[in-house]
N, C-alpha and C positions, 0 to 999 in steps of 0.2 A: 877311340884312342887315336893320338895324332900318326903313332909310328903304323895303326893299322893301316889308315890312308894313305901313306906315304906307299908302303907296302904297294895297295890295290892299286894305285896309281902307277907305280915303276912295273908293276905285272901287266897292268892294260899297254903299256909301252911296249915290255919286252914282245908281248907276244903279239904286236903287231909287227913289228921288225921283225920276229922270228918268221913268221906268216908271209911277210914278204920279199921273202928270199925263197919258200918254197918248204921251206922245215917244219915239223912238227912242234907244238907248243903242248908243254903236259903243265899244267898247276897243279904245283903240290901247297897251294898254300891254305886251303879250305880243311886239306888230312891234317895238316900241321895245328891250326889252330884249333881242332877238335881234339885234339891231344893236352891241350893247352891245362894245366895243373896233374897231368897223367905223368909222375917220376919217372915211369918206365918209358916213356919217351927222349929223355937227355941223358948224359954217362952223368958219372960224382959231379963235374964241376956246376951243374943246373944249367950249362947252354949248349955244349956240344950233340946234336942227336945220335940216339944210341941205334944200335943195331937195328933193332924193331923199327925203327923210324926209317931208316935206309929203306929197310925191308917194303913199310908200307908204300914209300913214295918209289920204290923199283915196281909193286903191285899197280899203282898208279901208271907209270911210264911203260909197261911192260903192250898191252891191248897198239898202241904207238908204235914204237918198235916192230912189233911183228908184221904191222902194216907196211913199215916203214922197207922191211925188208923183203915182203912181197910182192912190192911196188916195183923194186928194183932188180928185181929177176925179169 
């Protein structure tokens, strides 16, 4: 699909500018599109992600973060 590559395309970007600045880079776009016809992933309107979604891609950032903040102690 064209908007997928558009997608992979703007993530291999960001996360080289995120990368080079020294930051962490988490991709949630691999949990997102495994989700992909899962309802229980967007609220009523079919685009907003819902809670569980939050959820999984905070489970995804979460292994980052802790690094992130042990680093800096």
């Amino acid at each position: 699909a064209p908007v997928a590559g558009d997608i992979d395309r703007f993530n291999e970007v960001n996360q080289e500018e995120t990368q080079s600045t020294g930051a962490r880079y988490v991709d949630v776009t691999g949990r997102s599109r495994s989700a992909a016809g899962d309802r229980g992933s967007v609220v009523g309107d079919g685009l907003h992600p819902s809670g569980g979604m939050y959820e999984a891609w905070a489970r995804l950032a979460l292994p980052e973060a802790v690094a992130a903040l042990k680093s800096s102690w």
